[in-house]
ZAMARGU-4260 file (C-alpha; in steps of 0.2 Angstrom, whole numbers, plus 5000, padded with zeros to 4 digits):
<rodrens>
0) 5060/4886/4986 | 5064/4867/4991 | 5070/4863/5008 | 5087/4854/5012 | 5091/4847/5028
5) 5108/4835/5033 | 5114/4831/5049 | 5133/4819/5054 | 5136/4815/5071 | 5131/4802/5083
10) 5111/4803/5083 | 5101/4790/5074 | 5098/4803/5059 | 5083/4798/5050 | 5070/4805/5065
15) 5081/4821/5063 | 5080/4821/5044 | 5061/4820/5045 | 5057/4832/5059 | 5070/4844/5050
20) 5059/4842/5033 | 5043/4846/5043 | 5047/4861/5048 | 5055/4866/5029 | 5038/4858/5021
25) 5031/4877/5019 | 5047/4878/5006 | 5042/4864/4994 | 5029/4849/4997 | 5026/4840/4982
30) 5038/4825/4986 | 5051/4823/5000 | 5066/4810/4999 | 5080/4804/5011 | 5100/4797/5012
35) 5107/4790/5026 | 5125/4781/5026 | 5125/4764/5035 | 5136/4766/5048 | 5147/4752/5046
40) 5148/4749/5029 | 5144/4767/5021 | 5131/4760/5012 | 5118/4773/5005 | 5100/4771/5008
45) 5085/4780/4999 | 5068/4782/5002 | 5059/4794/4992 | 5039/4798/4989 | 5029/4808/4979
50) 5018/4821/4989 | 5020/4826/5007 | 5035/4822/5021 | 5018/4811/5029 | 5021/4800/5015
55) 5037/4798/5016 | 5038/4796/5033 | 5026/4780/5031 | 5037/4774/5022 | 5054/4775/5032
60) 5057/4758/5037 | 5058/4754/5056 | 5077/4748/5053 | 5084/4762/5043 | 5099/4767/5053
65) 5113/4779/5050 | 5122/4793/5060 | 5124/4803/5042 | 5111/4808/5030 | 5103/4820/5019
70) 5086/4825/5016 | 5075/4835/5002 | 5056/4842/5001 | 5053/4848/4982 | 5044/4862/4975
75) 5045/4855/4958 | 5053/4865/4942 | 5061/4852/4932 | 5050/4838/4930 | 5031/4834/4936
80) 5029/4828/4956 | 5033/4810/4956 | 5045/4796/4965 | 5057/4796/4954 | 5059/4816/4951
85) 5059/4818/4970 | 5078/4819/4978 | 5089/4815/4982 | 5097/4807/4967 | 5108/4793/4967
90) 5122/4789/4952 | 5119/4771/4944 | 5130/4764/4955 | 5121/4770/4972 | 5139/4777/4978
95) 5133/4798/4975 | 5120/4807/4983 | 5114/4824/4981 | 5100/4836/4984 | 5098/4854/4977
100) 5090/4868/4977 | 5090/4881/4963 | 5090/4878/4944 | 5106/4873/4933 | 5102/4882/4919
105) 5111/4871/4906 | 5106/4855/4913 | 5100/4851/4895 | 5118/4852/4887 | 5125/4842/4901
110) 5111/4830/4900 | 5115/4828/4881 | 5134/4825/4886 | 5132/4812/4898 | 5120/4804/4889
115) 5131/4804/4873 | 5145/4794/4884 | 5134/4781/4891 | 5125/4788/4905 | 5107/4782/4908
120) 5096/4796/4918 | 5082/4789/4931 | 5073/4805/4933 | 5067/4821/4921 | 5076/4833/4935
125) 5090/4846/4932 | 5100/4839/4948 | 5103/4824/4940 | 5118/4830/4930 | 5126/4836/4947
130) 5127/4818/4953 | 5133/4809/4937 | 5147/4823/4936 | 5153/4820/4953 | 5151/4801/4951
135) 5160/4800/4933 | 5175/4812/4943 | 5191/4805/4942 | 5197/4818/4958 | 5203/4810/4975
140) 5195/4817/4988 | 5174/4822/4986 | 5178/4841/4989 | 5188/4842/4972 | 5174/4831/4964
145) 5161/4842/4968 | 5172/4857/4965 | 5176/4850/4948 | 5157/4846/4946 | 5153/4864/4949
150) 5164/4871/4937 | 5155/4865/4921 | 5139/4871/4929 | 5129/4887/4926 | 5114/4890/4936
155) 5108/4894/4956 | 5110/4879/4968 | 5112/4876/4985 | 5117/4856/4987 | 5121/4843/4999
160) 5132/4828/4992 | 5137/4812/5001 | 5147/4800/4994 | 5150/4780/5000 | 5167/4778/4998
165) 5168/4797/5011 | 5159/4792/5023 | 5163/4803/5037 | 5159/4820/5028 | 5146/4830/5018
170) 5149/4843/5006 | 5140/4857/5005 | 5141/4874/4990 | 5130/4888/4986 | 5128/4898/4972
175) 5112/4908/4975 | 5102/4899/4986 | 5104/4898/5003 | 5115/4885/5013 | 5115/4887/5032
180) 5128/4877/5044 | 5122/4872/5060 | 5135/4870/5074 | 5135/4857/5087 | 5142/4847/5103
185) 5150/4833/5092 | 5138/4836/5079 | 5135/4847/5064 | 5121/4850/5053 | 5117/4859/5038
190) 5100/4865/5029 | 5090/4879/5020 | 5084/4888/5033 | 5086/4891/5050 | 5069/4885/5054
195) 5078/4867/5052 | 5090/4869/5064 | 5085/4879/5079 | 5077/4864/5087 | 5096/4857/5090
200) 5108/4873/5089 | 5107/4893/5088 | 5123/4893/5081 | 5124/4896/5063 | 5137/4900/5048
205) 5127/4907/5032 | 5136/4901/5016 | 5140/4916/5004 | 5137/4913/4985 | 5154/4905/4976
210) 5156/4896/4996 | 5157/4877/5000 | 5159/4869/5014 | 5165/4852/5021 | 5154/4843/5037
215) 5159/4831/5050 | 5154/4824/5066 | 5167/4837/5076 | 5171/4852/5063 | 5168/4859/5048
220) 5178/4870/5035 | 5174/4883/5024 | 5181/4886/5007 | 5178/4893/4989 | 5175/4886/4973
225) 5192/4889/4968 | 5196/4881/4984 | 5202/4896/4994 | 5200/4895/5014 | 5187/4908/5019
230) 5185/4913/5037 | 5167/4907/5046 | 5164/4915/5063 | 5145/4906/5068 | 5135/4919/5073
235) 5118/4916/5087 | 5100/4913/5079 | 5088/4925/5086 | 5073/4916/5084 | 5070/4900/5095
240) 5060/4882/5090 | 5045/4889/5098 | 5046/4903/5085 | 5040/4890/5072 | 5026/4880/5082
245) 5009/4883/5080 | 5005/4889/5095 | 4989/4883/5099 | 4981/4890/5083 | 4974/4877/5069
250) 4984/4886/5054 | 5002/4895/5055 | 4993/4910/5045 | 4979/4913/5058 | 4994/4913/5072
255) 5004/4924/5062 | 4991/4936/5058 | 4987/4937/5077 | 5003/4940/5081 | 5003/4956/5073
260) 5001/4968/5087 | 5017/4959/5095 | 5027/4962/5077 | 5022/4979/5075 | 5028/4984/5092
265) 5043/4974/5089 | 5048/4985/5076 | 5045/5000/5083 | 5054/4997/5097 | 5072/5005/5104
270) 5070/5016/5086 | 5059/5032/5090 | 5068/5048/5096 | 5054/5058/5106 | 5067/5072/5108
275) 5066/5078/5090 | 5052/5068/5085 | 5062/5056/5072 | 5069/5039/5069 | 5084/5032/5074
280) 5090/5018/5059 | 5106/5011/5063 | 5110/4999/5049 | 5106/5012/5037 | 5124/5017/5035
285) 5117/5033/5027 | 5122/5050/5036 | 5113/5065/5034 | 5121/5073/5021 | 5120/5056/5010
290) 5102/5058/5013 | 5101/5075/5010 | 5110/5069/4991 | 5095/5058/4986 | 5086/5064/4972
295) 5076/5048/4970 | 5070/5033/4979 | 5066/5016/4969 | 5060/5002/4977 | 5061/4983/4970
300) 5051/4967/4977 | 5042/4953/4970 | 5022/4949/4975 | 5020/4953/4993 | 5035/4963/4996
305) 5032/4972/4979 | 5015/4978/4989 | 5024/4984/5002 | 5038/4991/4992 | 5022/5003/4983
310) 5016/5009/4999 | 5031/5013/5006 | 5035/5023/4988 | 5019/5033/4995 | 5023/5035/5011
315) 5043/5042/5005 | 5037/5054/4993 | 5023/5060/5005 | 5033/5062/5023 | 5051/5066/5016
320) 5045/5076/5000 | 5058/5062/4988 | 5052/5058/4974 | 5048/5039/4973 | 5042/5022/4966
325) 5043/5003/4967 | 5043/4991/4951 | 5043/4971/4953 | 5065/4967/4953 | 5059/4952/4942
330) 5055/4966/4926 | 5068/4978/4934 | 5086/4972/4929 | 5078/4963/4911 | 5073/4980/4906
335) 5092/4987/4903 | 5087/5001/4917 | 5096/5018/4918 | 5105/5016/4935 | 5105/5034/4945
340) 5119/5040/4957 | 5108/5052/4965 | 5095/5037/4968 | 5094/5026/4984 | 5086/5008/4979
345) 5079/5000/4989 | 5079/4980/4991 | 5061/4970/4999 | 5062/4952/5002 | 5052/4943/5021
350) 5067/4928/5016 | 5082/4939/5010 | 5085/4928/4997 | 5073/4930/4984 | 5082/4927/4968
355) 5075/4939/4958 | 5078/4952/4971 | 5094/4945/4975 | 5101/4948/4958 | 5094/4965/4955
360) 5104/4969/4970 | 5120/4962/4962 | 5117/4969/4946 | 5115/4988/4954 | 5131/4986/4966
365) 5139/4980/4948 | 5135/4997/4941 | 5139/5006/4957 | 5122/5010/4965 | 5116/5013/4984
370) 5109/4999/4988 | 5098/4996/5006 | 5088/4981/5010 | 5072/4978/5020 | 5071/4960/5027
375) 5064/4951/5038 | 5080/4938/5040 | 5094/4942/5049 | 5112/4939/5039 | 5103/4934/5024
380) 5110/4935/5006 | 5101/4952/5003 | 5105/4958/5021 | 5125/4954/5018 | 5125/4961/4998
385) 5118/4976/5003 | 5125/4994/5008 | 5116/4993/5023 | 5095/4993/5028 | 5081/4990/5040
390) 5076/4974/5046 | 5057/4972/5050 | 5058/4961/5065 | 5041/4951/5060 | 5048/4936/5069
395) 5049/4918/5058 | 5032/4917/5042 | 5030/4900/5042 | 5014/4900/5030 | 5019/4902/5011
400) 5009/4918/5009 | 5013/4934/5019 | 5005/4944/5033 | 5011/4947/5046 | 5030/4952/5036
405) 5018/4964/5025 | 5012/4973/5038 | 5029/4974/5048 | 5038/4979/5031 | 5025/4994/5029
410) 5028/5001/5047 | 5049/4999/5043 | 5045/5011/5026 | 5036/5023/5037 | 5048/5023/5050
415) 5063/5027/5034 | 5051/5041/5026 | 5051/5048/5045 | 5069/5046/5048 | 5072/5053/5028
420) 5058/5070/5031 | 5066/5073/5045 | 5080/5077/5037 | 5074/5085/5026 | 5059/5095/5025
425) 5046/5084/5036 | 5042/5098/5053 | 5045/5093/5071 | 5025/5092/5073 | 5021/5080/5060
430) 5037/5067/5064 | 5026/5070/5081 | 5011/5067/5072 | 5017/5050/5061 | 5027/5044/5077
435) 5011/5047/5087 | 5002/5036/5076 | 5014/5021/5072 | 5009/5019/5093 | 4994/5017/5091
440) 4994/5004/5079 | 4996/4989/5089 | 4981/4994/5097 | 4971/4998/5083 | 4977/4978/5074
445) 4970/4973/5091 | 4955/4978/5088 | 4955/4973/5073 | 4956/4955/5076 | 4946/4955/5091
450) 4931/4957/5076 | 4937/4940/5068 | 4919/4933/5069 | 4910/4944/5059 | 4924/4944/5045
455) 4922/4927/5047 | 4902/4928/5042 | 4906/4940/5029 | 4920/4927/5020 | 4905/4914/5020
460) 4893/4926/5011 | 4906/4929/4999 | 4915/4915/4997 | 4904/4906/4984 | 4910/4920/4972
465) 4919/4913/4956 | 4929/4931/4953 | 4931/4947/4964 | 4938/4964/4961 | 4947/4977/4972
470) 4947/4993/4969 | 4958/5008/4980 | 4963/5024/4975 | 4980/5032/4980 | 4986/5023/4995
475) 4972/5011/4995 | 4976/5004/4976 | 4990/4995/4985 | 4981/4988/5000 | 4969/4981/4984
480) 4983/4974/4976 | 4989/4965/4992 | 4970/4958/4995 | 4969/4953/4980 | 4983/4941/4980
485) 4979/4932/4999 | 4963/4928/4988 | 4969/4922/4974 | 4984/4912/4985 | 4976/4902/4997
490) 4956/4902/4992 | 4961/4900/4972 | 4946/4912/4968 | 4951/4924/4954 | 4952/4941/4960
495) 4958/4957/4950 | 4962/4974/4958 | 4960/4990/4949 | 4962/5010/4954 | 4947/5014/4957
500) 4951/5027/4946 | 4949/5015/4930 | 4934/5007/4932 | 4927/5018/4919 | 4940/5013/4908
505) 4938/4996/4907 | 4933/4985/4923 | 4915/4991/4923 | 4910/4982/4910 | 4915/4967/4924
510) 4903/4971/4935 | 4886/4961/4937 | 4878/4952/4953 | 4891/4935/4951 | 4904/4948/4955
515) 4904/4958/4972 | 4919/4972/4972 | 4929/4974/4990 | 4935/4993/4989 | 4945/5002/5001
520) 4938/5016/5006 | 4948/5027/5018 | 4939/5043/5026 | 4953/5056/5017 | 4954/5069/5005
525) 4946/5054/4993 | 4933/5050/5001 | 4919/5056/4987 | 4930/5052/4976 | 4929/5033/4982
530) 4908/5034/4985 | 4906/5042/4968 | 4916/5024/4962 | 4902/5013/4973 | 4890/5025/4966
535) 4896/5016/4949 | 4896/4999/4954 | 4879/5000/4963 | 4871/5008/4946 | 4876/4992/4938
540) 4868/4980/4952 | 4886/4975/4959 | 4890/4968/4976 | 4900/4979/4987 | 4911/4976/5002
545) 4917/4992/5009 | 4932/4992/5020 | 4932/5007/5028 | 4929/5019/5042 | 4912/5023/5045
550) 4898/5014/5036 | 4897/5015/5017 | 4878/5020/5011 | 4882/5011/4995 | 4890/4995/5001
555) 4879/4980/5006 | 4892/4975/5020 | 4906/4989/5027 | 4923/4983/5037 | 4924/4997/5050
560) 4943/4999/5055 | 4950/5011/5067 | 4958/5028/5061 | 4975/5031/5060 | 4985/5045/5053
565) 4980/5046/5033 | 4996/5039/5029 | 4997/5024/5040 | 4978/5021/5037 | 4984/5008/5024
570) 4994/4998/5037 | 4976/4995/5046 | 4965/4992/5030 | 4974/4976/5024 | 4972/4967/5041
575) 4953/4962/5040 | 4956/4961/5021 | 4971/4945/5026 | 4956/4937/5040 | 4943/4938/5023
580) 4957/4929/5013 | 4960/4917/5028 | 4941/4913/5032 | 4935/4912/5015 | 4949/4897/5011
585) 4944/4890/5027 | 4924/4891/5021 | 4931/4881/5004 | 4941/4870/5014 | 4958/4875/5006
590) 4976/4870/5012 | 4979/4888/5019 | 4997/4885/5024 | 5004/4875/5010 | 4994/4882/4995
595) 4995/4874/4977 | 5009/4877/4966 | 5017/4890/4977 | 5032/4886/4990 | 5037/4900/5002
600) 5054/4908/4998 | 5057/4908/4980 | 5075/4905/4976 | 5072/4901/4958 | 5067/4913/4942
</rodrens>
């Protein structure tokens, strides 16, 4: 959820630091802090401020010099946003510095501990104990003080620790939250996310969980815990520094919502078989007769990706005849589940290191299941844990909440239900038909978006609202549910989503003027059944905002969206409902990219 970002070398560090913690700001941005060693002496310096890396950046002074350093943007779990909370954290002495992402979980014991022999804390956070353990280390070298620091500690972390007395080193461990090494000429870095890095290298080495590693100006080493040499070959980034610039749009989620017709193609590309109208999915690791085994599909995500995860149960049990269902992995490995051999789970995350999703994951490969991800980041912890999987290809989500990745991770569950029914039972003609259609839907988001001004005019007339609702049936209850949170994320208007199927149990008694209802109204099989529900809302004086694809009598305003294939429809139908999300934070003059309370990849329970 935070963002860490460390560089040694030659370079004057802090300009590195800081450009390293803008581009991480999406990950955490209610304080930012920095390190950097004097280079003669060793000496640590801090500057630390409460709120965005602007502020702290005004308050670097012109003279803070170092070639080594570390650097911190906090999303806050452990103590409110302040100066002193913010990291890194220094030991009373100012000889240890450290900065962490993740939560030690029995930070309160160790807190008691320490505090019993003496030690007086400076801040309310968890990371604190980390540095007073690796100060109070009687070990030689500061890999066996970290490593002893470690050993007492139960919880996730990624961290970064200098130390005065080492000054030509950083050290670096994770345990369930990502640590990625950057390799360079003379010069190496370390951070949180590639999105930190590619500016100054492409090569990378992605920590695994129980890993440390030691940084300095011209090499690095890798090693357990336990302090076993592990092997690191660096591997090449796909995505290049311009991935992650704005691109001439005012907001990274209006770029990444128009770059939607690019993904979907991206995805679809070099993986469609004309010849027998299927799908080619090489990192499945699943041959036919595996797939011929599975007797049930369950899919596991959080928020966003949990969306994706229930249309993509749809889109399984409809095209490959499999029975199938998604829950949110944050419920799904507390609930003592009965783990199948006959079923294939599989694992949503746009970061690949969701922690929730993460350890749901372990917890299954514990008990011996199938396991396959679908993930937007190449090598990420999910990517490496799981039996094998589809990555979506979205391209770098720089805006905290999702689009663009939602809409990719949708066309990769079509593209497994046609690569699974054709297997199975799914005919030559409709693969055709399904394959057909995934075509045309860059087109179709093209056209889409090229009606951006009258969403935009609708998001005004609406946007005074104090609540909303969403209704769907079927395939569109989803595509409600997913609407439903963009509003509520980054506009901070409360907004429910129901089947429409319920509103007669319950969420009518909701409806009045002050509350209009955006229903999702596909022209399928349903269709009465979805005007009998406007029918409803309309006898009871309600606003309503059809999304669908011919005018709705009932509605006061309709969305038209092109017509796909039934079963990709809901790929289509979320695209104006993100514009209507976008715009009407826009009208309210929202933080669109950086919404309250929320950080972008959440590494944390």
């Amino acid at each position: 959820m935070c963002g860490i970002v460390g560089y040694i070398g030659r370079r004057d560090v802090a300009p590195l630091l800081l450009e390293g913690l803008q581009r991480l700001e999406y990950r955490g941005y209610d304080s930012a802090g920095i390190v950097v060693s004097s280079p003669k002496s060793g000496a640590l310096k801090m500057v630390k401020a409460k709120g965005r890396v602007r502020e702290l950046e005004a308050r670097v002074p012109k003279r803070f010099a170092g070639t080594t350093g570390i650097a911190h943007t906090r999303w806050a779990t452990h103590g409110a946003p302040s100066d002193r909370n913010a990291h890194p954290h220094l030991d009373a002495e100012g000889k240890v510095a450290v900065v962490h992402n993740g939560i030690i979980d029995n930070a309160s014991a160790l807190r008691a501990r320490l505090e019993s022999e003496g030690v007086v804390f400076a801040s309310e956070t968890d990371t604190e104990v980390l540095v007073h353990l690796v100060a109070r280390s009687g070990a030689d070298s500061l890999e066996e003080k970290v490593r002893e620091a470690l050993k007492v500690v139960e919880g996730t972390y990624g961290i970064a620790v200098m130390h005065a007395d080492f000054a030509d080193r950083i050290v670096v461990a994770r345990n369930g939250s990502p640590v990625v090494l950057g390799i360079g000429e003379k010069e190496m870095f370390v951070a949180s996310d590639v999105a930190a890095l590619v500016a100054h290298t492409r090569q990378v080495v992605t920590l695994d969980d129980g890993e440390m590693a030691t940084l300095k100006a011209d090499d690095f080493r890798t090693y357990t815990t336990s302090g076993t040499t592990t092997t690191a070959t660096p591997e090449t980034v796909e995505w290049e520094a311009a991935s992650y610039d704005m691109g001439g749009h005012d907001t990274y989620m209006h770029k990444e919502i128009s770059e939607q017709p690019d993904a979907v193609d991206r995805a679809l590309r070099g993986r469609i078989d004309d010849r027998f109208s299927t799908v080619h999915l090489g990192g499945l690791n699943l041959d036919p007769r595996e797939a011929r085994s599975i007797r049930r599909v369950k899919i596991l995500g959080c928020g966003t990706s949990y969306h994706a995860g229930l249309i993509g149960a749809g889109l399984i049990e409809g095209l490959a005849r499999i029975p199938a269902d998604a829950e949110p992995a944050s419920e799904f490995r507390y609930r003592n589940p009965v783990v199948d051999p006959d079923t294939l789970y599989i694992a949503v995350s746009q970061s690949g290191e969701t922690y929730d999703v993460l350890a749901a994951v372990q917890e299954l490969k514990r008990k011996g299941a199938r396991v396959l991800g679908v993930v937007n980041v190449v090598g990420s912890a999910i990517a490496r844990e799981a039996d094998g999987g589809v990555y979506v290809h979205a391209g770098p989500e720089v805006c905290v909440v999702s689009t663009k990745c939602f809409t990719n991770t949708v066309v990769a569950f079509a593209l497994l239900a046609v690569h699974l029914g054709r297997i199975r039972d799914l005919s030559v003609t409709d693969g055709k038909r399904i394959i057909e259609g995934l075509r045309r839907l860059p087109a179709q988001i093209q056209e889409i978006l090229a009606r951006e001004d009258e969403i935009e005019k609708l998001a005004a007339e609406y946007a005074e609202a104090k609540s909303m609702m969403f209704i769907g049936r079927v395939r569109g209850y989803p595509v409600a549910l997913e609407a439903s949170l963009k509003l509520k994320e980054i506009s901070y208007i409360h907004a429910e989503a129901y089947p429409a199927s319920e509103l007669k149990h319950g969420p009518l008694a909701l409806i009045e003027p002050a509350m209009p209802t955006v229903a999702i109204v596909p022209d399928d099989d349903l269709l009465e059944k979805n005007r009998a529900a406007l029918e409803e809302i309309k006898a009871r004086s309600g606003r309503i905002l059809a999304v669908a694809h011919r005018e709705q009598e009932k509605a006061d305003h309709t969305i038209l969206v092109p017509k796909n294939e039934d079963e990709l429809d809901p790929i289509l139908m979320g695209v104006p409902l993100q514009l209507l999300a976008y715009h009407t934070a826009l009208h309210l003059g929202r933080d669109i990219d950086k919404p309250r309370n929320l950080a972008k990849s959440v590494t944390v329970e």
